[in-house]
C-alpha positions as CSV (number, residue, x, y, z in Angstrom):
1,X,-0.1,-2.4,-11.3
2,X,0.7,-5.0,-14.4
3,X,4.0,-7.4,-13.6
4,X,5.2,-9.9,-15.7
5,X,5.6,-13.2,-13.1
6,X,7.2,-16.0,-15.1
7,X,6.1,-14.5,-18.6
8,X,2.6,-14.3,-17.4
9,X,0.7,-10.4,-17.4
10,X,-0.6,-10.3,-14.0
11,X,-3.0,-7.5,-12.6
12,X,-1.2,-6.6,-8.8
13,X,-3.6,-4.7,-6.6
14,X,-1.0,-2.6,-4.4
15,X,-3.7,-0.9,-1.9
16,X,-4.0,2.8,-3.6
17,X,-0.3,3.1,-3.3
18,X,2.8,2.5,-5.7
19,X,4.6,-0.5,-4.5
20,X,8.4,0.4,-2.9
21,X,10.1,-2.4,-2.1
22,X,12.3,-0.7,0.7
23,X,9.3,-1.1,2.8
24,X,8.4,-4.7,4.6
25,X,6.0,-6.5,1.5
26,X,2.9,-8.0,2.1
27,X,1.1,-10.6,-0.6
28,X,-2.3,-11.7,0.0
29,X,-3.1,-14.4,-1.8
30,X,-7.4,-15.2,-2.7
31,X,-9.1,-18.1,-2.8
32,X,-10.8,-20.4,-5.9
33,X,-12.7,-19.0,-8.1
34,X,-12.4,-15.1,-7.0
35,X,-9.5,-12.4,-7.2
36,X,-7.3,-9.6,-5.5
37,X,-11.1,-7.9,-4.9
38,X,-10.4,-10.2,-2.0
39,X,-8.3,-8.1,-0.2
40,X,-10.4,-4.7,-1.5
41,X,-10.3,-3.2,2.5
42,X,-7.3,-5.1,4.3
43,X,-5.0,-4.0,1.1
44,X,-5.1,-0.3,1.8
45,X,-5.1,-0.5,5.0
46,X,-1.5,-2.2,4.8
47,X,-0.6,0.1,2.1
48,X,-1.2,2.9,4.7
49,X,0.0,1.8,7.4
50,X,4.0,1.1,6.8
51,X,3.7,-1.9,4.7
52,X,4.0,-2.1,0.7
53,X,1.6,-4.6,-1.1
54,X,1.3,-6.8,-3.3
55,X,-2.7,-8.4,-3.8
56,X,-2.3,-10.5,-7.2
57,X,-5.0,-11.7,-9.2
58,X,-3.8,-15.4,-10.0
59,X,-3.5,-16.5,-13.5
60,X,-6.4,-16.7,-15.9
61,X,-8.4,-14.9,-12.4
62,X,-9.5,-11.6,-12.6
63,X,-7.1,-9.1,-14.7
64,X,-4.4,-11.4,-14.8
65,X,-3.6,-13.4,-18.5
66,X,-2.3,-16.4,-18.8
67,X,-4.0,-20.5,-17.7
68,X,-5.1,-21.1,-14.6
69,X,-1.9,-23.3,-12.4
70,X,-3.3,-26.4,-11.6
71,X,-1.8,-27.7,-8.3
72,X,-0.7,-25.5,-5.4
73,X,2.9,-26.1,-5.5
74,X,2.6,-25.0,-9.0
75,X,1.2,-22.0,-7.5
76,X,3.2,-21.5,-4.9
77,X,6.4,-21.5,-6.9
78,X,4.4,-18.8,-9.3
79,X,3.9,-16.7,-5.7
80,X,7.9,-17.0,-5.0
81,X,8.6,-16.0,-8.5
82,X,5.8,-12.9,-7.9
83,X,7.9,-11.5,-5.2
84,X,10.9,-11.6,-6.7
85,X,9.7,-10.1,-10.2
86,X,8.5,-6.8,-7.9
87,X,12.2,-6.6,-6.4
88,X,11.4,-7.8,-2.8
89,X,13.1,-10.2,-1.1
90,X,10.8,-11.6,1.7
91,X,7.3,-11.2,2.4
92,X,4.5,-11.5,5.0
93,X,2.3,-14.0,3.0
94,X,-1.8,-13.5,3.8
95,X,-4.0,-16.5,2.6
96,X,-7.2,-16.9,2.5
97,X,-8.9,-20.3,1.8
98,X,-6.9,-21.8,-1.3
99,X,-4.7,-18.4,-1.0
100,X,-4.0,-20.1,2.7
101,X,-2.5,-23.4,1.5
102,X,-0.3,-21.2,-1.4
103,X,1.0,-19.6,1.5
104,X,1.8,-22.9,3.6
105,X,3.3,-24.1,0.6
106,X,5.3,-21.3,-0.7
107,X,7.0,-21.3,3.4
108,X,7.7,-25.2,2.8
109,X,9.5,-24.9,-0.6
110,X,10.6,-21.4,-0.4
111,X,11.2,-20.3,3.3
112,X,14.0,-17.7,2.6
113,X,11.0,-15.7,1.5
114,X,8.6,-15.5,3.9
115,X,8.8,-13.6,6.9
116,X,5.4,-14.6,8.6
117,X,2.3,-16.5,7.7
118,X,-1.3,-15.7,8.6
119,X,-3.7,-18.2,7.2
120,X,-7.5,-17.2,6.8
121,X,-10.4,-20.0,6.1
122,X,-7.5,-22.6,6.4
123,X,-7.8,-26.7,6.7
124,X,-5.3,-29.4,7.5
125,X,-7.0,-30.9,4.2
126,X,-9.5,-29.1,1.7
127,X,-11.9,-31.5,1.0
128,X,-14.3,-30.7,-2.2
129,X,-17.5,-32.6,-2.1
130,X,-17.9,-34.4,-5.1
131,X,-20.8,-32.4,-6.6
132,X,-19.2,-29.5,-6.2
133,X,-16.3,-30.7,-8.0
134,X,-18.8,-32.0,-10.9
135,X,-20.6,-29.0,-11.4
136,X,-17.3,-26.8,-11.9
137,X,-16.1,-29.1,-14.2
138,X,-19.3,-28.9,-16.5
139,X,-19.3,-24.8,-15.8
140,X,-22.4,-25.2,-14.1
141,X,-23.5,-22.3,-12.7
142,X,-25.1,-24.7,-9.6
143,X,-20.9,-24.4,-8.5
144,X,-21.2,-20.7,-8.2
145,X,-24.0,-20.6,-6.3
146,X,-22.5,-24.2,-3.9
147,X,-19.8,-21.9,-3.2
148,X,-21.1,-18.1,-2.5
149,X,-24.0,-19.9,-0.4
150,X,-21.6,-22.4,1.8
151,X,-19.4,-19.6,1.6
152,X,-21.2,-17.3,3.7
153,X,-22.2,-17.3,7.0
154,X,-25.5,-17.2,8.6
155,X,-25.8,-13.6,9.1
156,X,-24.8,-11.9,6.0
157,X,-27.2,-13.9,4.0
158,X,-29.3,-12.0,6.2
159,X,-27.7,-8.8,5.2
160,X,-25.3,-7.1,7.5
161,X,-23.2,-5.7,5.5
162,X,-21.2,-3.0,6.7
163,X,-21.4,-1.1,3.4
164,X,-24.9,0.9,2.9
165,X,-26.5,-0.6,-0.7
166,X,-24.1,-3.9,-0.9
167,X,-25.0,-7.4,-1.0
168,X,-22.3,-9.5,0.1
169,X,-24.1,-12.5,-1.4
170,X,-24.8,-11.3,-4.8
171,X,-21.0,-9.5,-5.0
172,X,-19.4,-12.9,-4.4
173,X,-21.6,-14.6,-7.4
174,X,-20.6,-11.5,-9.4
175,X,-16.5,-12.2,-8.7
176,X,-17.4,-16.0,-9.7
177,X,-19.3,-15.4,-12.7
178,X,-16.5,-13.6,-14.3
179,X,-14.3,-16.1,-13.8
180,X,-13.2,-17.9,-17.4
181,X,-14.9,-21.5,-17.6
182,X,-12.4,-24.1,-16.4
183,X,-11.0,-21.7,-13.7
184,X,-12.9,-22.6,-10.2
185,X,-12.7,-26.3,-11.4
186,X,-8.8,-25.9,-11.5
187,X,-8.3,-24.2,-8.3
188,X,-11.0,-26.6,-6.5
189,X,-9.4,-29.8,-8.0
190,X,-5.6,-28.6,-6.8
191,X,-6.9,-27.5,-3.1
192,X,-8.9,-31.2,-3.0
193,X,-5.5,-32.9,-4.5
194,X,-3.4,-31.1,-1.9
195,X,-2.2,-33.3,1.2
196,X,1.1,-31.2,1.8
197,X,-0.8,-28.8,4.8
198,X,0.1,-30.9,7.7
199,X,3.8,-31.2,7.0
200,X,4.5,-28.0,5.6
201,X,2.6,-26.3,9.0
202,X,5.3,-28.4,11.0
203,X,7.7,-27.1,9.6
204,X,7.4,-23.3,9.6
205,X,9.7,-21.6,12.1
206,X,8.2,-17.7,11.5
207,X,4.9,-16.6,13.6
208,X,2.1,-18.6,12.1
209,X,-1.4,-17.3,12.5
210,X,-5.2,-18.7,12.0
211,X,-7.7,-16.8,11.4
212,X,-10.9,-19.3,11.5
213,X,-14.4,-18.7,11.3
214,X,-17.0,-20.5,13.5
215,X,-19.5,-21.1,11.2
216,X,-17.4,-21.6,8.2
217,X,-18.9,-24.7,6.2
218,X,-16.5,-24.8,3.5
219,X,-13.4,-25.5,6.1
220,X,-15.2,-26.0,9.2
221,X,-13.5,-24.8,12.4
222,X,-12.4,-28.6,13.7
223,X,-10.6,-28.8,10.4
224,X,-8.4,-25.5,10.9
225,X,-7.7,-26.5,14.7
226,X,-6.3,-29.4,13.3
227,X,-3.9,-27.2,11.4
228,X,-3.1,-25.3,13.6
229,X,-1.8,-28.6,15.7
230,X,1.0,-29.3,14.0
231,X,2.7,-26.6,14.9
232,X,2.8,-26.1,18.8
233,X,4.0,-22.2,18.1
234,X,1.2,-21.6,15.8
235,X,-1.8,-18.7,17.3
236,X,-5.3,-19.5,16.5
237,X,-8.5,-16.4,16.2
238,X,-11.7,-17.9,16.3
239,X,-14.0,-14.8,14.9
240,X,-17.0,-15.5,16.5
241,X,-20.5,-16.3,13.9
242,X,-18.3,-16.1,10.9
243,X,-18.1,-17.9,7.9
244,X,-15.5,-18.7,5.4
245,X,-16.0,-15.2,3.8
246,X,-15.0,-13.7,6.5
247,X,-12.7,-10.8,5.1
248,X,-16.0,-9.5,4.0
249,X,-18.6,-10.7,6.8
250,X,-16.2,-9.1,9.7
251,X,-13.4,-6.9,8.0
252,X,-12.7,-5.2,11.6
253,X,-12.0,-8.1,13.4
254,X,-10.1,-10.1,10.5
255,X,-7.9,-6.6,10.4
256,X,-7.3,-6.6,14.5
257,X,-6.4,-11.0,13.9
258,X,-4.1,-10.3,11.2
259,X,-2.4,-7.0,13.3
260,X,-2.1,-9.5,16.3
């Protein structure tokens, strides 16, 4: 569906079904660079199962208009501001990588919204190497292809995906590619900037998940565990072989982390 969030046209996958806002909300929330295609499975599986949802493409990412926000508690703001514009009044915020601190922060500076927290491909701090950070300033495509390899574990560059005729590593570069220039340097630049994980995870007082992989090399597993310490009521899932793209890699077990 199309929603205007703070004057800004934004494309809202909902799962295959029309959003009702009677029924317990659910935004997931992607990470740099990419779009609600994120969410492609896990989205209608919540939209079947009891839940209404609301997958956004962030500004300036996929169907959405508008300039890409540049630091996360921009974005986060922009996610409180989402769920009011569809009529909800608290939500179940999903988060994967970037999506993951936008949640974090969103529960710090807008906790009367958020019912629970599960964080995907999460890290107490989201360091960007600095060559990554170079080439996505220049629109290099050598940033597309930093991120879809070190963004994939070992075995689905092998193949292994679970969908006959799909290439998990050529679809990610696809999603990137169609990204407007400027875009995955702006989201990169306001995860590396952000230093608010830590404190904000202390703070949380609904169910806090963590859903790590342990062979993600974009925010290795020691990096999520440290997350996950600053809040002694947090759970952590360690999917086994993952990577950072792990909504794609092992949708099954992602689905049974996130249902708890």
């Amino acid at each position: 569906m199309q929603l205007s969030v703070n004057g800004i046209e934004t494309f809202i996958a909902t799962g295959g079904r029309d959003f009702d806002a009677s029924l317990p909300t659910v935004v997931m929330l992607h990470g740099a660079g990419f779009d609600s295609s994120t969410w492609a499975l896990h989205s209608r599986w919540f939209a079947h199962h009891g839940y209404s949802v609301l997958a956004p493409d962030l500004p300036a990412h996929g169907r959405s208009k508008g300039t890409a926000l540049t630091t996360i508690a921009d974005m986060a703001d922009w996610t409180a501001a989402l769920i009011a514009a569809a009529g909800a009044k608290q939500a179940w915020l999903i988060g994967h990588s970037m999506g993951s601190l936008i949640a974090i922060e969103t529960a710090a500076r807008h906790p009367d919204k958020v019912t629970q927290l599960s964080l995907l491909g999460t890290a107490a701090a989201m360091t960007v190497g600095p060559e990554l950070l170079k080439n996505a300033e220049a629109n290099d495509h050598a940033a597309i292809d930093m991120v879809s390899i070190w963004g994939l574990g070992f075995r689905a560059e092998l193949g292994g995906c679970l969908s006959p005729g799909l290439w998990m590593h050529g679809s990610a570069q696809r999603v990137l590619e169609n990204t407007p220039d400027g875009v995955l340097f702006a989201d990169l630049h306001a995860c590396n900037s952000y230093q608010g994980a830590v404190a904000a995870a202390s703070e949380v007082k609904v169910p806090l998940t963590l859903i790590l992989g342990e062979r993600d090399m974009m925010t290795p597993l020691k990096a999520g565990k440290a997350l996950a310490a600053a809040n002694p009521d947090a759970r952590t899932v360690v999917l086994r072989g993952a990577g950072h793209m792990m909504m794609t890699e092992q949708p099954d077990q992602v689905l049974a982390a996130l249902r708890g």
